[in-house]
C-alpha positions in Angstrom: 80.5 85.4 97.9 81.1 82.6 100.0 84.7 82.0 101.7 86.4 78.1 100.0 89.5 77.3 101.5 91.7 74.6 99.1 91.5 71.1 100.6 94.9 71.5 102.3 94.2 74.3 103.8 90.9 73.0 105.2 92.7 70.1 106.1 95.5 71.9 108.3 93.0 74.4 109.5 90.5 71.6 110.8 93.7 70.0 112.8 94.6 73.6 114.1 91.5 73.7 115.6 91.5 70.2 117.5 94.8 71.2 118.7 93.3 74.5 120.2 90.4 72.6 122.0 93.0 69.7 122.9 95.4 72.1 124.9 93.2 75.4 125.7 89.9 73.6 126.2 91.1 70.6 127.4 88.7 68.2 126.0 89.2 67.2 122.4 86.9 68.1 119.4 86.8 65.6 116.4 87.3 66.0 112.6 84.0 66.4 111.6 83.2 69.3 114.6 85.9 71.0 114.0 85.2 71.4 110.4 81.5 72.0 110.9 83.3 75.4 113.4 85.1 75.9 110.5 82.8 76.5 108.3 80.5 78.6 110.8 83.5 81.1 111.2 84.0 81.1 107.8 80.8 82.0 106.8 79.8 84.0 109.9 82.9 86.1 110.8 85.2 85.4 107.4 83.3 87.9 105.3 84.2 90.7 108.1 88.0 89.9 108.0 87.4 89.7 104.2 85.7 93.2 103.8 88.5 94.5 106.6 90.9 93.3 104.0 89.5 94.8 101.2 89.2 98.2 103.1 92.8 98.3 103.9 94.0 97.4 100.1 91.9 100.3 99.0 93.2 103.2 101.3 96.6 101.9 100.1 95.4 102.0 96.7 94.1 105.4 97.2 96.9 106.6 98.7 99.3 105.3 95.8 96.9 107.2 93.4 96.7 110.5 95.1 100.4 110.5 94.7 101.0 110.1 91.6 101.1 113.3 90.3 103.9 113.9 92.5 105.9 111.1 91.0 105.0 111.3 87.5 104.5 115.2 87.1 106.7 116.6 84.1 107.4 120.1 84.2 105.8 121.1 80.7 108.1 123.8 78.2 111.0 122.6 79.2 112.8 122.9 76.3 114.1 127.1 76.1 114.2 126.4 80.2 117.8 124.4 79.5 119.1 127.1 76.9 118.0 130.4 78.9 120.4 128.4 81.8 123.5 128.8 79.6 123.6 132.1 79.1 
């Protein structure tokens, strides 16, 4: 499943990245470079950070699940429990 990014995004990402080679590489990188890197990262290293994602949403998922019965448990036959209190 191949990583799209909206135009806008694209757009601001492809300017973050001539800003990085302007002031850490010191040489400057045009438009159509920087989004060819763009899209290499994307589809080289953006499934990884993807699937990391996806990894992390599940364990919290799981861990949600595997407490549930402690938040939704009902005590069953409760109902002579509240009557043999009283006397």
């Amino acid at each position: 499943m191949p990583i799209e990014l909206d135009r806008d995004v694209r757009e601001e990402a492809v300017q973050s990245i001539q800003r990085y080679f302007t002031e850490h590489m010191e040489e400057r990188i045009g438009n159509i470079q920087a989004g060819a890197l763009l899209s290499f990262f994307l589809e080289e290293i953006g499934p990884v950070v993807y699937n990391l994602a996806v990894q992390e949403a599940q364990e919290r998922l799981h861990t949600r699940v595997a407490e549930l019965d402690y938040e939704c448990h009902q005590e069953p036959f409760g109902y002579w429990k509240k009557f043999d209190k009283r006397r």
